[in-house]
ROMIDO-185453 format. One record per residue: residue in three letters; z, y, x of N, C-alpha, C, O in turn; residue number from 1. Coordinates in steps of 0.1 Angstrom, whole numbers. Layout:
('ALA',(Z,Y,X),(Z,Y,X),(Z,Y,X),(Z,Y,X),NUM) ...
//
This chain:
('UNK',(-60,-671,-583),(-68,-668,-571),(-64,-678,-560),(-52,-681,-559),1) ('UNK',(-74,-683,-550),(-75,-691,-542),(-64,-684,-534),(-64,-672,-536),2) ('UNK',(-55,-689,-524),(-48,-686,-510),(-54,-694,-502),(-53,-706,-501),3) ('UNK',(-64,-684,-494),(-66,-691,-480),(-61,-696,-471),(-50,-692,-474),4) ('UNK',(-60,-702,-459),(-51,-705,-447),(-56,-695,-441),(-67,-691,-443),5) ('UNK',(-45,-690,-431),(-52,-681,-416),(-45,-688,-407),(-35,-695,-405),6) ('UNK',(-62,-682,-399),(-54,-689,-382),(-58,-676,-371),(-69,-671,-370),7) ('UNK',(-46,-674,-363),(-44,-666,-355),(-49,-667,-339),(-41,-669,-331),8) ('UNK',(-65,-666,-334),(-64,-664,-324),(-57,-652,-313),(-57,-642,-320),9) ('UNK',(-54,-650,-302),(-44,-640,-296),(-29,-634,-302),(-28,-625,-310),10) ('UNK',(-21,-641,-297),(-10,-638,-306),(-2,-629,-298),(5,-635,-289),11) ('UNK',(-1,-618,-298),(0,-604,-293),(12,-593,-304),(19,-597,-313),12) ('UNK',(12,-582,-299),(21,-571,-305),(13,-573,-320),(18,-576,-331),13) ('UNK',(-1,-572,-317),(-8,-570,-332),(-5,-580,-343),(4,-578,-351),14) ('UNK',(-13,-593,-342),(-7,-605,-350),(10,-608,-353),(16,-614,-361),15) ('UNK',(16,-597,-339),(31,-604,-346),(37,-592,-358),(45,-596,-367),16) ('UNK',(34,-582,-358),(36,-572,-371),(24,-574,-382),(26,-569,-393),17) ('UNK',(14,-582,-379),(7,-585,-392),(13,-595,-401),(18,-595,-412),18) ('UNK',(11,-603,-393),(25,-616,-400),(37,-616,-403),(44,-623,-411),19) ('UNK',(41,-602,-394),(58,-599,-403),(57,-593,-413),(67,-590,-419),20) ('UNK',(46,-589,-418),(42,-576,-428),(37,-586,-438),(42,-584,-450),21) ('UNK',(29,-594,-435),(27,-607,-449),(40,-615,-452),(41,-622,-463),22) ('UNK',(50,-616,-442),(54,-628,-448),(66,-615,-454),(76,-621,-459),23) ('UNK',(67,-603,-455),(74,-593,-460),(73,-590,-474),(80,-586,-482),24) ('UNK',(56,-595,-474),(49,-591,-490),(52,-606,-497),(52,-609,-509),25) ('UNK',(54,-610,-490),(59,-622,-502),(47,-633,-498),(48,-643,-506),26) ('UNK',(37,-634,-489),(29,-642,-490),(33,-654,-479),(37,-653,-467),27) ('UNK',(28,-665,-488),(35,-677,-482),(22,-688,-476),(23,-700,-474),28) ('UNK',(12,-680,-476),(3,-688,-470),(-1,-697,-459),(2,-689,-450),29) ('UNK',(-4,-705,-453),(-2,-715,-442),(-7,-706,-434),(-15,-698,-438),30) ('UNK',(-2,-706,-421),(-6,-695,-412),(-4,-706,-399),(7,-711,-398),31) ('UNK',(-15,-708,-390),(-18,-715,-377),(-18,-703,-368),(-24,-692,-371),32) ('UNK',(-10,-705,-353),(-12,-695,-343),(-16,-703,-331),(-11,-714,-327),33) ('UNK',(-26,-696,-325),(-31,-699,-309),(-22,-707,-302),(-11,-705,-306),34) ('UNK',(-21,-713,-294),(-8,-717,-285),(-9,-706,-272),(2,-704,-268),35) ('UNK',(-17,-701,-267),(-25,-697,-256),(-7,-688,-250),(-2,-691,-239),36) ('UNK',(-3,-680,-258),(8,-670,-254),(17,-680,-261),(21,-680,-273),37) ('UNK',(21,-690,-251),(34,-701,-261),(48,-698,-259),(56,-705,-264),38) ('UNK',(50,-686,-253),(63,-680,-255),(61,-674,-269),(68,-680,-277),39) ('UNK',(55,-664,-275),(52,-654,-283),(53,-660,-296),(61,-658,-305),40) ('UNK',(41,-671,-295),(40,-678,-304),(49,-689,-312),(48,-692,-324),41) ('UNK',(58,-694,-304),(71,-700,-307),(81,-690,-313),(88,-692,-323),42) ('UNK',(80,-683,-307),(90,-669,-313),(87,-666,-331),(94,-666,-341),43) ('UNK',(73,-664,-328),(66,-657,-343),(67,-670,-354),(69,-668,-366),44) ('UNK',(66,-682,-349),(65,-696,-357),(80,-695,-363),(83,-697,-375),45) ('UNK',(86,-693,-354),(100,-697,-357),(105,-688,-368),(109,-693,-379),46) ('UNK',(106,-673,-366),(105,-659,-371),(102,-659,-384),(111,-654,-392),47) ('UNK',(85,-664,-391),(76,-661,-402),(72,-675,-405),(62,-675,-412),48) ('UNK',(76,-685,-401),(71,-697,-406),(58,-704,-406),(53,-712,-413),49) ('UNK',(56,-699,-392),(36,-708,-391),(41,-715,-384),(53,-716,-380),50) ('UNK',(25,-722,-379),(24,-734,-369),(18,-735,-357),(5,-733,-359),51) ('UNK',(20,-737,-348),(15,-731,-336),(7,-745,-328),(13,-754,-322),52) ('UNK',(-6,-745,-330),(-18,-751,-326),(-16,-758,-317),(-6,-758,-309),53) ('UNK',(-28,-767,-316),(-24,-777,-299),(-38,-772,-295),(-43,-775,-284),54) ('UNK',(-44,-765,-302),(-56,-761,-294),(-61,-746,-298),(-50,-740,-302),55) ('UNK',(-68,-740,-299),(-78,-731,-301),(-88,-740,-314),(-90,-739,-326),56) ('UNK',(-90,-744,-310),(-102,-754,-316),(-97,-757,-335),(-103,-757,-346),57) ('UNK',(-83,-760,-330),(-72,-766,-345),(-70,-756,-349),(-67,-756,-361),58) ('UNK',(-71,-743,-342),(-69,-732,-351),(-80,-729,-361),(-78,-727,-372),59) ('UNK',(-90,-731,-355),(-102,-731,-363),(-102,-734,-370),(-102,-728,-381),60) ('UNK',(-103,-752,-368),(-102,-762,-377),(-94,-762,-394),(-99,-766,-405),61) ('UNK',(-81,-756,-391),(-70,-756,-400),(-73,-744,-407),(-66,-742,-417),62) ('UNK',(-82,-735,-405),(-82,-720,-416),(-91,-715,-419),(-99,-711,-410),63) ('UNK',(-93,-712,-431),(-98,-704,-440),(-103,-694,-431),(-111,-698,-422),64) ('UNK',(-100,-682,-431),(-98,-671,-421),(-90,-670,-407),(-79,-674,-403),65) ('UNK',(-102,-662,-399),(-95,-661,-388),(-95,-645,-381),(-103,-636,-381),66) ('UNK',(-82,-647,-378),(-81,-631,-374),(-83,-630,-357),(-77,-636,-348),67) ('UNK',(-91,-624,-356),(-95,-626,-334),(-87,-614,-332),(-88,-604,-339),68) ('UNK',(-78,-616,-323),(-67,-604,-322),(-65,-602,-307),(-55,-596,-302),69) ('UNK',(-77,-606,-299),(-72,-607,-280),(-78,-595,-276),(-86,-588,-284),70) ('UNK',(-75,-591,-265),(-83,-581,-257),(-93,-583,-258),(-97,-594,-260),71) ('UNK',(-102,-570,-254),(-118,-572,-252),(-123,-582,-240),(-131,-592,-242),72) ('UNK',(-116,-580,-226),(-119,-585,-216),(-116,-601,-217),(-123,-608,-210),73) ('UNK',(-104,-608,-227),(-105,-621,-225),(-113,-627,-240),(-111,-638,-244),74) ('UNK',(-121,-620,-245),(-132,-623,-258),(-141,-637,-252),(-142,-648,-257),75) ('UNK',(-148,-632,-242),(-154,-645,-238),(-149,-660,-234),(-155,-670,-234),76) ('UNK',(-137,-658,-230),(-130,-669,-226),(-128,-676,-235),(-129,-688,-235),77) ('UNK',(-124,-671,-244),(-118,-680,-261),(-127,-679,-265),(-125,-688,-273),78) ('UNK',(-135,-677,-266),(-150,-681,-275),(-157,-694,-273),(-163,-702,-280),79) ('UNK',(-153,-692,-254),(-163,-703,-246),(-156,-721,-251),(-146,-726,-248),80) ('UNK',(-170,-726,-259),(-168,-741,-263),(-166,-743,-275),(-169,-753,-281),81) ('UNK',(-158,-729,-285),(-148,-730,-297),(-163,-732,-310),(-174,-728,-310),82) ('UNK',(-158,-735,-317),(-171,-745,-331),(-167,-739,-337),(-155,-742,-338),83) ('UNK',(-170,-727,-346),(-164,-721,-360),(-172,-726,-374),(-184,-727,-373),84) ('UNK',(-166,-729,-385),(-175,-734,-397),(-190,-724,-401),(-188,-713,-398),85) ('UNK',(-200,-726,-404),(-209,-721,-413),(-201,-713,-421),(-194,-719,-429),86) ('UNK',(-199,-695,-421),(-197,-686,-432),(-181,-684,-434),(-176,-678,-444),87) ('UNK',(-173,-690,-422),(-159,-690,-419),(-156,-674,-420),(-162,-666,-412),88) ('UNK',(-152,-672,-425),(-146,-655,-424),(-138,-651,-413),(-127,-656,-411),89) ('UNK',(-146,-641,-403),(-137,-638,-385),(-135,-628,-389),(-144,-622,-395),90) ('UNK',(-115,-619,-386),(-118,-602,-392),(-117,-602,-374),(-112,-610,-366),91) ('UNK',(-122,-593,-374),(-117,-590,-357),(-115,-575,-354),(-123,-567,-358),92) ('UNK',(-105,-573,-349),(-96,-562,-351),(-96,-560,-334),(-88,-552,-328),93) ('UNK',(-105,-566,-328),(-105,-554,-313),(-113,-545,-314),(-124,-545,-317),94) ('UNK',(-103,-533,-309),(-108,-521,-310),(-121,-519,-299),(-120,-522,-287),95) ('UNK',(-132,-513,-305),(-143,-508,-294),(-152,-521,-296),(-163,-519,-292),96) ('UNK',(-150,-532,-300),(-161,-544,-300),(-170,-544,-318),(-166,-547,-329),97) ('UNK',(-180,-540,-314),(-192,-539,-325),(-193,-551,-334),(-187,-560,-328),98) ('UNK',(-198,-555,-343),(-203,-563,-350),(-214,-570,-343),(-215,-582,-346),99) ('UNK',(-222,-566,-336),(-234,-568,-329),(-230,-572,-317),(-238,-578,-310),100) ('UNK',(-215,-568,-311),(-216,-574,-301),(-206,-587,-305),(-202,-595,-297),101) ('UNK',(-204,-586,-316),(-195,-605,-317),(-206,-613,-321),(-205,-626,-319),102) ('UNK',(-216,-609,-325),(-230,-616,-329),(-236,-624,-320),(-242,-635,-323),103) ('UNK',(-236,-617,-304),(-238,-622,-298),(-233,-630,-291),(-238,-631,-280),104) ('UNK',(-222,-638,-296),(-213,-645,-290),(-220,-663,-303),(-218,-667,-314),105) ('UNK',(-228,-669,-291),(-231,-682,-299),(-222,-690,-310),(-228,-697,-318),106) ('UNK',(-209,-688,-311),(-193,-695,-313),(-198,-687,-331),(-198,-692,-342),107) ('UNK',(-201,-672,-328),(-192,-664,-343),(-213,-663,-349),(-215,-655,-358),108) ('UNK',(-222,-667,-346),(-237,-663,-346),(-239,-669,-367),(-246,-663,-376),109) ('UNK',(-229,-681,-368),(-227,-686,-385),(-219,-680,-388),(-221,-679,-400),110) ('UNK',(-206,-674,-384),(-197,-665,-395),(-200,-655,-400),(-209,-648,-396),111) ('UNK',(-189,-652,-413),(-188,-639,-419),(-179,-637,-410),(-169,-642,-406),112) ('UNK',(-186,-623,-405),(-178,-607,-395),(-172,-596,-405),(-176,-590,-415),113) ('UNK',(-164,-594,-399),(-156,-581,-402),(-146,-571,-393),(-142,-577,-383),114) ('UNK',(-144,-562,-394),(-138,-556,-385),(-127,-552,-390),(-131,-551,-401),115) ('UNK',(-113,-547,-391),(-102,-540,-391),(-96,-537,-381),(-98,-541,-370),116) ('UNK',(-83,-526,-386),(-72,-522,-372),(-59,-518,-384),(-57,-508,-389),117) ('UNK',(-56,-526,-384),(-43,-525,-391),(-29,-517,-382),(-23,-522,-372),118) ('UNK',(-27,-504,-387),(-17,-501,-375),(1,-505,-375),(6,-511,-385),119) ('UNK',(9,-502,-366),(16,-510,-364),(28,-510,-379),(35,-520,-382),120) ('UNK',(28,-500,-384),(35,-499,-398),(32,-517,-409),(40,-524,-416),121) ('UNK',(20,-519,-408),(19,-531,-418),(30,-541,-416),(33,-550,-424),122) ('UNK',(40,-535,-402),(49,-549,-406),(55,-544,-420),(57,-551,-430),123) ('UNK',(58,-532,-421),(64,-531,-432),(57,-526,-443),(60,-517,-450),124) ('UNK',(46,-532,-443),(32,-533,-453),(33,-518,-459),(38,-513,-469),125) ('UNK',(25,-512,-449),(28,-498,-450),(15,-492,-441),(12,-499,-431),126) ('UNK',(10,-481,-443),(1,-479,-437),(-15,-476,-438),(-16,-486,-445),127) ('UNK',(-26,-473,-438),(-40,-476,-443),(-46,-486,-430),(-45,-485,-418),128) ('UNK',(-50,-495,-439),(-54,-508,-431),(-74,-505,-432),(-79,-509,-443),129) ('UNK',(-83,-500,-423),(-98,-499,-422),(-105,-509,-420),(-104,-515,-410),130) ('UNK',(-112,-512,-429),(-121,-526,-432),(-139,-520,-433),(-144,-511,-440),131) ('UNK',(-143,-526,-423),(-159,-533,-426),(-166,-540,-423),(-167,-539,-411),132) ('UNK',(-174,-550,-430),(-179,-545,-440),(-172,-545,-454),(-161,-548,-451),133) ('UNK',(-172,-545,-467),(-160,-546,-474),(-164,-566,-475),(-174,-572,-472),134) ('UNK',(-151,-570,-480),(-150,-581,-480),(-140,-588,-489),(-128,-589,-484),135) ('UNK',(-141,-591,-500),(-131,-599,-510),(-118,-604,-506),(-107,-599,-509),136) ('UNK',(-122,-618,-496),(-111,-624,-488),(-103,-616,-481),(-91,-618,-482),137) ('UNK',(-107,-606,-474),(-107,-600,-464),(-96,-587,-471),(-85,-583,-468),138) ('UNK',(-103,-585,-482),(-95,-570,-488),(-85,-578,-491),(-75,-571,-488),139) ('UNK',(-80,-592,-497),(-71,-597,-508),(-59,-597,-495),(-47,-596,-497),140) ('UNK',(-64,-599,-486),(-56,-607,-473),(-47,-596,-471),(-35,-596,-474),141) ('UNK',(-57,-583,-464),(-51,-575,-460),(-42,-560,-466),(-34,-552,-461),142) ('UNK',(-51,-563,-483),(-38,-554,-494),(-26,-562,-489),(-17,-553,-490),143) ('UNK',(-22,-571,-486),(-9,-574,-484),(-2,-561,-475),(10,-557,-477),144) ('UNK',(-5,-559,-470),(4,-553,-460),(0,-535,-457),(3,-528,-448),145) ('UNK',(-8,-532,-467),(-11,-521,-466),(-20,-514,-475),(-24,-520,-484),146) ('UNK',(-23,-505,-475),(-36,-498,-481),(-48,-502,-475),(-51,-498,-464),147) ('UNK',(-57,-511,-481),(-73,-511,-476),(-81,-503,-478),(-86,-502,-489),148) ('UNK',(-86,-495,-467),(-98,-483,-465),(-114,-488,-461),(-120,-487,-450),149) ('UNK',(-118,-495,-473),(-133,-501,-467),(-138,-488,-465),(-139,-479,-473),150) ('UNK',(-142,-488,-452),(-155,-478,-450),(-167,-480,-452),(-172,-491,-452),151) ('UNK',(-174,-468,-453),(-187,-471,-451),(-200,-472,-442),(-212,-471,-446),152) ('UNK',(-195,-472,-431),(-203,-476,-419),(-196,-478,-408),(-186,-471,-406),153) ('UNK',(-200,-489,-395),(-193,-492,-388),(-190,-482,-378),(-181,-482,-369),154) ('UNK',(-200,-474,-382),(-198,-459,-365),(-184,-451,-370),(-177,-444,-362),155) ('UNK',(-180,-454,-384),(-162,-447,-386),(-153,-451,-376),(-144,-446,-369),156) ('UNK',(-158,-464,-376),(-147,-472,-369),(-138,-466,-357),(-128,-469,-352),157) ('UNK',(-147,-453,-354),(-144,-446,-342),(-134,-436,-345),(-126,-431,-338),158) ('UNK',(-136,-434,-355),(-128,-420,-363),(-112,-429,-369),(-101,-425,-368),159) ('UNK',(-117,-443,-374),(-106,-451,-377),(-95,-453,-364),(-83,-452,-365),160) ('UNK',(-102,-457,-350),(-95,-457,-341),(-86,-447,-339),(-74,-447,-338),161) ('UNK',(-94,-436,-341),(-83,-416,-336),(-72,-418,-346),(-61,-414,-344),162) ('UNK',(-76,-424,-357),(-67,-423,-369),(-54,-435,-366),(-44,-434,-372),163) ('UNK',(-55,-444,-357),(-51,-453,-354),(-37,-446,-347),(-26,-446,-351),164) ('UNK',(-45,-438,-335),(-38,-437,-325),(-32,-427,-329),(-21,-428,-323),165) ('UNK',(-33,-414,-338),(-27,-406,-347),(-13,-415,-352),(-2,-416,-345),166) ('UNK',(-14,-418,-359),(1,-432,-362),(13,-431,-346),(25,-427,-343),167) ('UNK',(3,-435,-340),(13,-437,-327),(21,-420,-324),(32,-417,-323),168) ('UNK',(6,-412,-322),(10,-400,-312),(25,-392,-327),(33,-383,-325),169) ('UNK',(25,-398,-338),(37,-394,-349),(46,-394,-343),(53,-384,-342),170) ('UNK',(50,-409,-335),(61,-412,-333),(71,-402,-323),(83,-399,-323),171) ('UNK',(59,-396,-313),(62,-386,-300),(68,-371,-307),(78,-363,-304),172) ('UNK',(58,-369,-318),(63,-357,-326),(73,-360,-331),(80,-351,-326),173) ('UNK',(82,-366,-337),(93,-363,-349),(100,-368,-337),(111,-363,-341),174) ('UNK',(103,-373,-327),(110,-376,-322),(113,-366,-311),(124,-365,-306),175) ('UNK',(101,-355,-306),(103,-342,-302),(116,-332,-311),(126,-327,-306),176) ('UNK',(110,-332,-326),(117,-325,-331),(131,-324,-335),(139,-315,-338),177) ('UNK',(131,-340,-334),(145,-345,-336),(153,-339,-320),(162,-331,-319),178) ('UNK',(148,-344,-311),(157,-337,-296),(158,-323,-298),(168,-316,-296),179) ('UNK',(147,-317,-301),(153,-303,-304),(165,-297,-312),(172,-286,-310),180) ('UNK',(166,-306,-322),(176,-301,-331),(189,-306,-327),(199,-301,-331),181) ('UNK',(190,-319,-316),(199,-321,-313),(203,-309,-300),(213,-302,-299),182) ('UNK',(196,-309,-294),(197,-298,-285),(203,-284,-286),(206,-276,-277),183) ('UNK',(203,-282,-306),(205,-271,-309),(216,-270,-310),(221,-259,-309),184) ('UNK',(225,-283,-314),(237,-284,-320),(239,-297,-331),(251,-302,-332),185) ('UNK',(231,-301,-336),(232,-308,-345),(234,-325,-336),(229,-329,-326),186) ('UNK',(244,-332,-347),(242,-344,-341),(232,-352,-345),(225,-348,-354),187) ('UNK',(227,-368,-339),(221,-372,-340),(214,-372,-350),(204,-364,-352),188) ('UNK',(219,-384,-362),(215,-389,-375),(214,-374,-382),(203,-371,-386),189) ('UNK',(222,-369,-383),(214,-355,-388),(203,-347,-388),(198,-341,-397),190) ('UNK',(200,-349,-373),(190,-343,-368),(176,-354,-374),(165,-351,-376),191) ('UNK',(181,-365,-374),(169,-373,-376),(167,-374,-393),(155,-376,-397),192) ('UNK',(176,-373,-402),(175,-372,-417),(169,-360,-419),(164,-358,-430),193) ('UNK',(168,-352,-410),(164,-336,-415),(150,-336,-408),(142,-329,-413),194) ('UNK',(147,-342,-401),(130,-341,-393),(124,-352,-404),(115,-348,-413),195) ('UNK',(128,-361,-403),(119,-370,-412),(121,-371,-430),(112,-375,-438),196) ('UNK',(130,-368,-432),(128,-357,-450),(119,-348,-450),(110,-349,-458),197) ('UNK',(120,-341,-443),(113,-326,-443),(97,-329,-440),(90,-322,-447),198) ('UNK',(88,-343,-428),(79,-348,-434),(77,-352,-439),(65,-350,-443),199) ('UNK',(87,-365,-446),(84,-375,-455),(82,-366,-465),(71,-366,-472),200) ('UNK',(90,-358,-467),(91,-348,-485),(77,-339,-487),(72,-338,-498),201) ('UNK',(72,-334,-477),(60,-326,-474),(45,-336,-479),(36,-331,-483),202) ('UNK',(45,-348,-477),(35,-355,-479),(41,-360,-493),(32,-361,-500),203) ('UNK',(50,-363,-499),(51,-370,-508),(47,-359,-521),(41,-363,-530),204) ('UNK',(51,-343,-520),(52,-337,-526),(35,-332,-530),(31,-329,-541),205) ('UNK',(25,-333,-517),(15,-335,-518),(5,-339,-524),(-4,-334,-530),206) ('UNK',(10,-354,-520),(1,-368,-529),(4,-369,-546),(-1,-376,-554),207) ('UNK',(16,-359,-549),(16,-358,-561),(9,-346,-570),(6,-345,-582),208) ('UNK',(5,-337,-558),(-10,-328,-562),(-21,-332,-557),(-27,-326,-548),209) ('UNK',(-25,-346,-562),(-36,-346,-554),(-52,-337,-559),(-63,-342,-557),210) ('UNK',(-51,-325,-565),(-59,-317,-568),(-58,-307,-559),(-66,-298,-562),211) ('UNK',(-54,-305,-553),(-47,-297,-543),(-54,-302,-526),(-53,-314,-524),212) ('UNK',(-59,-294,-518),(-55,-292,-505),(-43,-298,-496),(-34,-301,-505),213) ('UNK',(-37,-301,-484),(-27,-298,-481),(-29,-283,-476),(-18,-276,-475),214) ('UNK',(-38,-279,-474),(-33,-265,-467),(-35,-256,-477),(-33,-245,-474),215) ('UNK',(-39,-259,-489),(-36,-251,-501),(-19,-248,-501),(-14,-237,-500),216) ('UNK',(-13,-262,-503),(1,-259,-504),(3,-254,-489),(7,-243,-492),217) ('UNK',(4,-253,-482),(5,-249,-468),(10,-233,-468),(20,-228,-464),218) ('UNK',(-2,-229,-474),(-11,-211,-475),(-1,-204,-486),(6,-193,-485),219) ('UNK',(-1,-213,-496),(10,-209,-505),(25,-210,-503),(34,-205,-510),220) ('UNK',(27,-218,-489),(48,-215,-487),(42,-210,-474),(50,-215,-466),221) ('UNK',(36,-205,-469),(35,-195,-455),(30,-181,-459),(21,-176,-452),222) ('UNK',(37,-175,-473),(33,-160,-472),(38,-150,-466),(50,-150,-463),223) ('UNK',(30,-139,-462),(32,-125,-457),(51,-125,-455),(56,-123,-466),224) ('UNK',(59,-127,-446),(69,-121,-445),(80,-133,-443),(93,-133,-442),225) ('UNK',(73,-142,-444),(82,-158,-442),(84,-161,-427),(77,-155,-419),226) ('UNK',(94,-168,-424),(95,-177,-410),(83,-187,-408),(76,-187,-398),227) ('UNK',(80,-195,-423),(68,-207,-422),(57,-200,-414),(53,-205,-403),228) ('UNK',(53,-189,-420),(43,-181,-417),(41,-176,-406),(30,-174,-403),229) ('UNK',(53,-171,-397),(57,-166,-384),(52,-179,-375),(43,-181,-368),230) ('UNK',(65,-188,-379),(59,-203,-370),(42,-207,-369),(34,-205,-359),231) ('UNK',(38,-212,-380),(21,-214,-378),(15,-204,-369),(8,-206,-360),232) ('UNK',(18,-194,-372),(9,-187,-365),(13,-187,-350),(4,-187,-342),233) ('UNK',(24,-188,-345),(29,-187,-331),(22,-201,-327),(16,-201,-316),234) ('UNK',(23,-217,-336),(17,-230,-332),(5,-228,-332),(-1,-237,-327),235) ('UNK',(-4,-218,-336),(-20,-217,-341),(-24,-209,-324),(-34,-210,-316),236) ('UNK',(-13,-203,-322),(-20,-189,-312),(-13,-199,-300),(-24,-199,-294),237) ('UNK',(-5,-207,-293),(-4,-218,-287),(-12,-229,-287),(-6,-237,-280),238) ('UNK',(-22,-234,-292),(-37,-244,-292),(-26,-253,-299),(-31,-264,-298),239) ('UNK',(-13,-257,-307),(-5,-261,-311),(-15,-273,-322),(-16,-285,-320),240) ('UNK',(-19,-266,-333),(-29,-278,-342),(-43,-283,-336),(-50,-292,-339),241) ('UNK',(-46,-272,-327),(-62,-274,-323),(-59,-290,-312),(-66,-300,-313),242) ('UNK',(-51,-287,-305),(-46,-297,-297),(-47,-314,-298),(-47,-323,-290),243) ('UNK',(-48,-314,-315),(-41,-326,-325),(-60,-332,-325),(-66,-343,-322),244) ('UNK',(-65,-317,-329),(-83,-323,-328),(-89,-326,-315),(-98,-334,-313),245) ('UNK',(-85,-318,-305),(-93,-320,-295),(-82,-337,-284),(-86,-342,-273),246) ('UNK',(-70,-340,-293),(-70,-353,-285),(-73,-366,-294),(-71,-377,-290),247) ('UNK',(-80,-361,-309),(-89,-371,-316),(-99,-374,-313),(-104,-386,-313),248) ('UNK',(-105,-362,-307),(-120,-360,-301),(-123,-367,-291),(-135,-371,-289),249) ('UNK',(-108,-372,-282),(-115,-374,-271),(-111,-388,-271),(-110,-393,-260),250) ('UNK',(-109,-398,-284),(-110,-409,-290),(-124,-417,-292),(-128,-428,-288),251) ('UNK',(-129,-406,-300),(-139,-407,-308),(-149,-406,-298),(-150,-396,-291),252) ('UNK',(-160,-418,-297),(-175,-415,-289),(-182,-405,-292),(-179,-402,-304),253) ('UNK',(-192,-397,-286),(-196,-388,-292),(-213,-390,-297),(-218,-381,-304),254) 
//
């Protein structure tokens, strides 16, 4: 199989856990970064082994694939003047920017488009990485560092965002749970082996029924006369899980 080059426009939080996450998986492919953030970028070169551009333009120039990784608001500025090949593969991973609206950008009007949001786990190639439209190069690139979820229409993309930020809003939970237990008595690392076993073990035990529900197994260790059972229902009669939907919802366009 061919190894493409990539080249990294916006070299940000995002590109720098994508690239720590490939060069984790073992992939040693030539990787070009923006100069634009040349603190960041010196950092990540030095770190994962790329090369950090004298232009925008050489990024282009130098790769196979390009990953557009800047804000929405500086999209036009880097666009403005930049020559991409006839059928150059762009994934563009800003969240909220359409396919239709990078189309309209003169610079991307000959590339192959794509969209993902790889979340911040891929450094440690871990994670569901959302791709559309599906894409060969694109899936080979980004199996590296994660599970690829080609969807099937770009309006998910919105539902992929909630799912995005779900990842994040984890970190606030176990780390709730963990202060409580320290709170209770328990020291630290204890407290934290016992919150994150107790999820980790809950999903792993799961995915190994995957004929099963999670809330099948759920219904089945929360019977009549249990604590599990007591709790849910106290988190249910508290907006405790409804909470989880209605701050997806308010992700998701309607």
């Amino acid at each position: 199989m061919t190894t493409n080059t990539l080249g990294i426009l916006g070299v940000g939080h995002l590109a720098a856990y994508t690239v720590t996450g490939l060069r984790k998986s073992g992939d040693k492919r030539p990787i070009t970064l923006s100069p634009r953030n040349a603190e960041a970028s010196a950092l990540l070169a030095e770190r994962c082994q790329c090369l950090v551009a004298g232009s925008n333009q050489e990024v282009v120039d130098n790769s196979d694939i390009i990953l557009l990784a800047v804000r929405p608001e500086r999209l036009s500025d880097l666009l403005e003047g930049l020559t991409f090949k006839p059928g150059q593969l762009v994934i563009s991973v800003i969240a909220g920017v359409t396919l239709a609206q990078l189309r309209q950008y003169p610079a991307l009007k000959e590339a192959t488009l794509t969209r993902s949001l790889p979340p911040a786990s891929v450094e440690v190639c871990a994670g569901p990485v959302p791709l559309f439209p599906a894409n060969a190069a694109a899936e080979q690139l980004l199996g590296n560092i994660g599970k690829v979820i080609v969807l099937e229409s770009e309006a998910l993309f919105d539902v992929a965002l909630a799912h995005g930020c779900l990842h994040g809003w984890s970190y606030f939970l176990v780390q709730q749970l963990i202060d409580w237990s320290v709170s209770r008595g328990m020291d630290k690392q204890t407290a934290r082996d016992m919150v994150v076993h107790s999820i980790g073990s809950a999903i792993e035990l799961a995915e190994s029924r995957p004929e099963l529900d999670y809330g099948d197994i759920g219904n089945a260790i929360a019977t009549p006369g249990t604590f599990t059972l007591k709790g849910i229902e106290q988190i249910k009669a508290e907006n405790g899980l409804q909470a989880w939907n209605d701050a997806m919802d308010g992700i998701c366009k309607p």
